[in-house]
LOSE-123754 format. One record per residue (C-alpha): x, y, z. Coordinates in steps of 0.25 Angstrom, whole numbers, plus 5000, padded with zeros to 4 digits. Example, Ala and Ser with C-alpha at 12.3 -4.5 7.8 and 13.67 -1.06 7.14 Angstrom:
<nodes>
504949825031;505549965029;
</nodes>
This chain:
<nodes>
443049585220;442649515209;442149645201;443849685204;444249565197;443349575186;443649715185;445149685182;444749585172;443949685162;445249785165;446249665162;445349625149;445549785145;446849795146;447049665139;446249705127;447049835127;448449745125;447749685115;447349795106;448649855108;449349715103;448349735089;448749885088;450149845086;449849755076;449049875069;450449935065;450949845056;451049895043;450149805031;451049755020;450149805010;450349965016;451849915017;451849885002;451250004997;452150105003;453250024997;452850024986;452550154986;453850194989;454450104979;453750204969;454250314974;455750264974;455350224959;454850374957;456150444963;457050344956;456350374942;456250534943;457950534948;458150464938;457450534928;458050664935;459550614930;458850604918;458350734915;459750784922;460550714915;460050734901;460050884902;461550884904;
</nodes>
């Protein structure tokens, strides 16, 4: 009987270790701040870019009229 017992334990210690990597794995999906501020960044660039060539559309539209 007492390999049963001990038998349980090493499956209890399993499972445990099993939450516990899935507890860690969660945390793994936060997004770093760095990564955050890059794509902003880069997509404050790109609303610069689009802002610039409407604006030098009007232009060019504008002074051919």
């Amino acid at each position: 009987m007492l390999w049963l017992k001990q038998l349980i334990a090493a499956i209890l210690d399993w499972l445990t270790g099993l939450a516990r990597e899935d507890k860690k794995a969660a945390d793994a999906d936060k997004i770093p701040e760095e990564l955050k501020s890059k794509w902003k960044e880069r997509i404050m660039e790109m609303e610069r870019k689009v802002k610039n060539n409407e604006t030098t559309s009007q232009n060019l539209s504008s002074s051919g009229d």
